[in-house]
C-alpha positions in Angstrom: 74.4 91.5 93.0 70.5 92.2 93.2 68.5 94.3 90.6 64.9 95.1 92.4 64.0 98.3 91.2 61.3 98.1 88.5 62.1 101.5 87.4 65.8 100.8 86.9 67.7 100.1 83.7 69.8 97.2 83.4 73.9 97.8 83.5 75.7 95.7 81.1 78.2 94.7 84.2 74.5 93.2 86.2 73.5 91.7 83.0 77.0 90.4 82.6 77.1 89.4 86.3 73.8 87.1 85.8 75.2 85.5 82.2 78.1 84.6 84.4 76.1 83.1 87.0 73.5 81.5 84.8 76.7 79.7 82.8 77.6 78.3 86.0 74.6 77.0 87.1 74.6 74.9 84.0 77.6 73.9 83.5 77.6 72.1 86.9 73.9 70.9 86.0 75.8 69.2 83.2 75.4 71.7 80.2 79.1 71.4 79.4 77.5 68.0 77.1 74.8 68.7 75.6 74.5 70.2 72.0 73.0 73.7 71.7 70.7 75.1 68.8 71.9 78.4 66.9 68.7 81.1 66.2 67.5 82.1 63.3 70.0 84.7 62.7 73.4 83.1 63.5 74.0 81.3 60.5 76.2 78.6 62.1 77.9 78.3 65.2 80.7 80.8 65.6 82.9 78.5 67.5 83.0 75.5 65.7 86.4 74.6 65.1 87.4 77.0 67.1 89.5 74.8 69.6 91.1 77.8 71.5 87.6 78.8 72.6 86.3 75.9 75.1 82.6 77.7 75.4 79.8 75.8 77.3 76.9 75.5 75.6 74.8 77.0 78.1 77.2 80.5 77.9 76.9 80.5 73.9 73.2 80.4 74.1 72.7 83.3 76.3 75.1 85.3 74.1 73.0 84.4 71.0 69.8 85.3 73.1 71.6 88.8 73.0 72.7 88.7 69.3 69.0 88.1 68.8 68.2 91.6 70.9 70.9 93.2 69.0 69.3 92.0 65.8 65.7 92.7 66.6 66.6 96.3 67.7 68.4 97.2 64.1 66.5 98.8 61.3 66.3 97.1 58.3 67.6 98.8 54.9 65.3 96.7 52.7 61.4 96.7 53.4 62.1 93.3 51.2 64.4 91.8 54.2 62.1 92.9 56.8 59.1 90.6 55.2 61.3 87.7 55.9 61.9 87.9 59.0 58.1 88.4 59.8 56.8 84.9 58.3 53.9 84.0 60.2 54.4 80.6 60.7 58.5 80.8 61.7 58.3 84.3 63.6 55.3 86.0 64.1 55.8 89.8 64.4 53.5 89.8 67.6 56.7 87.6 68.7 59.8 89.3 67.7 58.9 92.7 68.0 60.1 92.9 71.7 63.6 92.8 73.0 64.1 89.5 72.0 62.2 86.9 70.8 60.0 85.5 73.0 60.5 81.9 72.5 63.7 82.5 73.5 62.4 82.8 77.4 59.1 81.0 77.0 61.2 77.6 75.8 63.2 77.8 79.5 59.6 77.7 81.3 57.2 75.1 82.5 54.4 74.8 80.0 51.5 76.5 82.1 53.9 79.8 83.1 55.6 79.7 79.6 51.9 79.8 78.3 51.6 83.1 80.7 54.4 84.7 79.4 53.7 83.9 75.6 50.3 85.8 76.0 51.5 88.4 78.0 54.3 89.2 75.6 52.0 89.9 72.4 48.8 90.8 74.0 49.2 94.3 72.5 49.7 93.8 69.2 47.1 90.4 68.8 44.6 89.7 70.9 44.4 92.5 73.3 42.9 92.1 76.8 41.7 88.7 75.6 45.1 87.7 75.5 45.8 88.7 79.1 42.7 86.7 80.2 44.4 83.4 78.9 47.5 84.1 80.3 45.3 84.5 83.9 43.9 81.0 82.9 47.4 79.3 83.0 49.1 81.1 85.7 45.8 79.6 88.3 46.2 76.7 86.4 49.5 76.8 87.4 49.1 77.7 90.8 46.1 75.7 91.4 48.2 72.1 90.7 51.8 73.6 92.0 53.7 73.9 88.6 57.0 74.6 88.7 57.6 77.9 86.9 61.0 76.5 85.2 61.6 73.6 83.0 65.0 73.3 84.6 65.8 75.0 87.8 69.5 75.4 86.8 67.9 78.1 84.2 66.8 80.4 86.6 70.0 82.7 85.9 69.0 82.8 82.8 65.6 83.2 82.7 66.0 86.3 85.2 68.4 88.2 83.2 65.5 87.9 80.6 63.0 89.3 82.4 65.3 91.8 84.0 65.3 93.1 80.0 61.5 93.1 79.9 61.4 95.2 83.2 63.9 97.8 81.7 61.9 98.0 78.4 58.4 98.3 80.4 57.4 95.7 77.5 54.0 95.4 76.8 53.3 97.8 79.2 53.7 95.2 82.1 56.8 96.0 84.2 55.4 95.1 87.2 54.9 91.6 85.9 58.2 91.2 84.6 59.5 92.4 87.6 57.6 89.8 89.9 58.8 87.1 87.5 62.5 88.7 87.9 62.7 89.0 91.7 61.6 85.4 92.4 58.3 86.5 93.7 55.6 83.5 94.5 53.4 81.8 92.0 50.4 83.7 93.2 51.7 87.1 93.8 53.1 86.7 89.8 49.6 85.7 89.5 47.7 88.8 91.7 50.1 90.9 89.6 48.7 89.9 86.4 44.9 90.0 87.9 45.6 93.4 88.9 47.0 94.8 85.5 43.8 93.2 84.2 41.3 95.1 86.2 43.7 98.4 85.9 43.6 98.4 81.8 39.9 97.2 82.1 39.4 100.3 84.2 41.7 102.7 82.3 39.7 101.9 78.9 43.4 100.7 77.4 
């Protein structure tokens, strides 16, 4: 099942196809072991105990990756709660204001491309064009000394079903990045892309 149009919206049976594929990638990668962090907002894990439900680790994340869209997208009733969950030092607003949090792709990355997306993702609402420049630093960096753009290349499911949601939210105004990312598109055409957006908003006056 391929998802290649930029323009496109994601289906919840695509997005359910690639959490699907993405558990299976791990759990024969060895997931099936290994303990697995809750977010922020699951306040434990929802299986525990739960012997009936023999859930990989790897499948329970990407659900709580989109329990932490779901969250992110909900108003909150009490501008008192809202302050919480923008601390500063725990989660930045720059960081959770997308469709999920960004750590929550960036952690999955290589540290040069996980740099990329981390400025890419906020550079509206911090640093601006500035942002995008550092980003442009890392992915030649990147490029330049060959580095791979996953941590783990048994997360590449995963980590395309996330920025299959960035391309279907245009986030930050950079679809066509996301996209690139998304579609498995080489090092330096993700990194022309992000040159190109560059001179385009430099040109535009954005």
């Amino acid at each position: 099942m391929k998802h290649n149009n930029p323009g496109t919206m994601c289906s919840l049976a695509w997005l359910e196809h690639e959490r699907r594929k993405a558990w299976q990638e791990g759990y024969v990668a060895g997931w099936k072991d290994q303990e697995c962090d809750f977010p922020q907002y699951t306040s434990e894990n929802p299986y525990k105990g739960d012997r009936r439900m023999k859930r990989n680790p790897f499948e329970i994340a990407f659900d709580n990756v989109l329990a932490g869209a779901a969250y992110t997208s909900q108003s909150s009733d009490s501008a008192s709660v809202k302050e919480q969950h923008m601390d500063n030092v725990n989660h930045p607003k720059h960081y959770e204001s997308g469709p999920f949090e960004c750590i929550e792709l960036t952690r999955l990355l290589s540290f040069d491309w996980g740099n990329v997306v981390k400025y890419c993702y906020r550079w509206q609402s911090k640093n601006g064009v500035e942002d995008l420049r550092k980003a442009l630093w890392y992915a030649n960096d990147a490029v330049i000394h060959g580095i791979p753009l996953y941590a783990d290349t048994n997360l590449s499911g995963l980590c395309n079903a996330l920025f299959s949601t960035l391309v279907a939210t245009d986030w930050a105004g950079l679809r066509g990045l996301w996209w690139a990312f998304a579609n498995n598109c080489t090092k330096r055409e993700i990194l022309t892309a992000l040159k190109n957006k560059i001179v385009k908003i430099e040109k535009d006056g954005e």
